[in-house]
C-alpha positions in Angstrom: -131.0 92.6 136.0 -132.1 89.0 137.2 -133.8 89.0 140.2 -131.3 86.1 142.0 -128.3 88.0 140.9 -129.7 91.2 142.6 -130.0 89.2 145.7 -126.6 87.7 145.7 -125.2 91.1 145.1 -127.5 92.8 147.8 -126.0 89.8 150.1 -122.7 90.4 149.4 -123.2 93.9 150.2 -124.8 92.8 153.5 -122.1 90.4 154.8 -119.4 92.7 153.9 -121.2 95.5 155.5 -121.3 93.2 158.9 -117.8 92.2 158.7 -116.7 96.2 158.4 -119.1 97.2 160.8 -117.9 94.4 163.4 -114.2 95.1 163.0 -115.3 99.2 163.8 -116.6 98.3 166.7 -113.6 96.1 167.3 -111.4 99.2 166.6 -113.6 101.8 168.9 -113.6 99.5 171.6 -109.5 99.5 171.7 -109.0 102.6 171.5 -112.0 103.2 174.0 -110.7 101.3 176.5 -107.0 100.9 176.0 -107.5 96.8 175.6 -108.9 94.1 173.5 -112.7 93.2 173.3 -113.7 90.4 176.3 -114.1 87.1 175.3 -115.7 84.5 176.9 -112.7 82.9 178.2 -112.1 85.5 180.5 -114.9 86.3 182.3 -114.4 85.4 186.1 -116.8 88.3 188.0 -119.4 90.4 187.9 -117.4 93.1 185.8 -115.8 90.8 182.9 -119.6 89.2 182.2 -120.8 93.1 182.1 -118.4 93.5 179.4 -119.0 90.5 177.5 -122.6 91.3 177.6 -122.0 95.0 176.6 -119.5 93.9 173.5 -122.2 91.7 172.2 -124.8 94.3 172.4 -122.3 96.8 170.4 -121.2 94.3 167.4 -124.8 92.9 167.7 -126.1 96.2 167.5 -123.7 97.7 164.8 -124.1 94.7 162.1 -127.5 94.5 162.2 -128.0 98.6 161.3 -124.9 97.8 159.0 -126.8 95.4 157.2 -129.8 96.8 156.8 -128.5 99.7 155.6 -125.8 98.1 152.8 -129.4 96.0 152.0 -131.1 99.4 151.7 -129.3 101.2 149.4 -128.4 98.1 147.0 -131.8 97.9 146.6 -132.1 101.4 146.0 -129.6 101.5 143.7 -131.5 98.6 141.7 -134.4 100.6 141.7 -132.6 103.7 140.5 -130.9 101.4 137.5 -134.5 100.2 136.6 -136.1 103.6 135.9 -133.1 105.1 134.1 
């Protein structure tokens, strides 16, 4: 397989992989907390920026392990393709 088309697909994989692993987060921190992740907009004390700061730890956190992985195992699977 070409090399450039096994880095657009290994990309693809990654970005996806981000957007899944931002809107789990998303999901965890509902049903965690009974509310909607903080936004900017609404930090006015101590508490809100704590939040903020912790919600963009998690989905910072989270994205880059999902894409690392989803870059992982497409290469793996390349490999795998190549030797069989």
């Amino acid at each position: 397989m070409n090399a450039l088309l096994r880095r657009i697909i290994a990309a693809a994989a990654a970005a996806a992989a981000a957007v899944a692993a931002r809107k789990a987060v998303e999901l965890g921190w509902t049903l965690a907390r009974g509310e909607p992740p903080p936004t900017s907009e609404g930090v006015v004390g101590d508490a809100e920026l704590r939040d903020l700061l912790v919600w963009s730890a998690l989905v910072a956190g989270a994205v880059v392990l999902a894409r690392k992985v989803a870059t992982g195992r497409a290469e793996g699977l390349f490999a795998r393709s190549d030797e069989g």
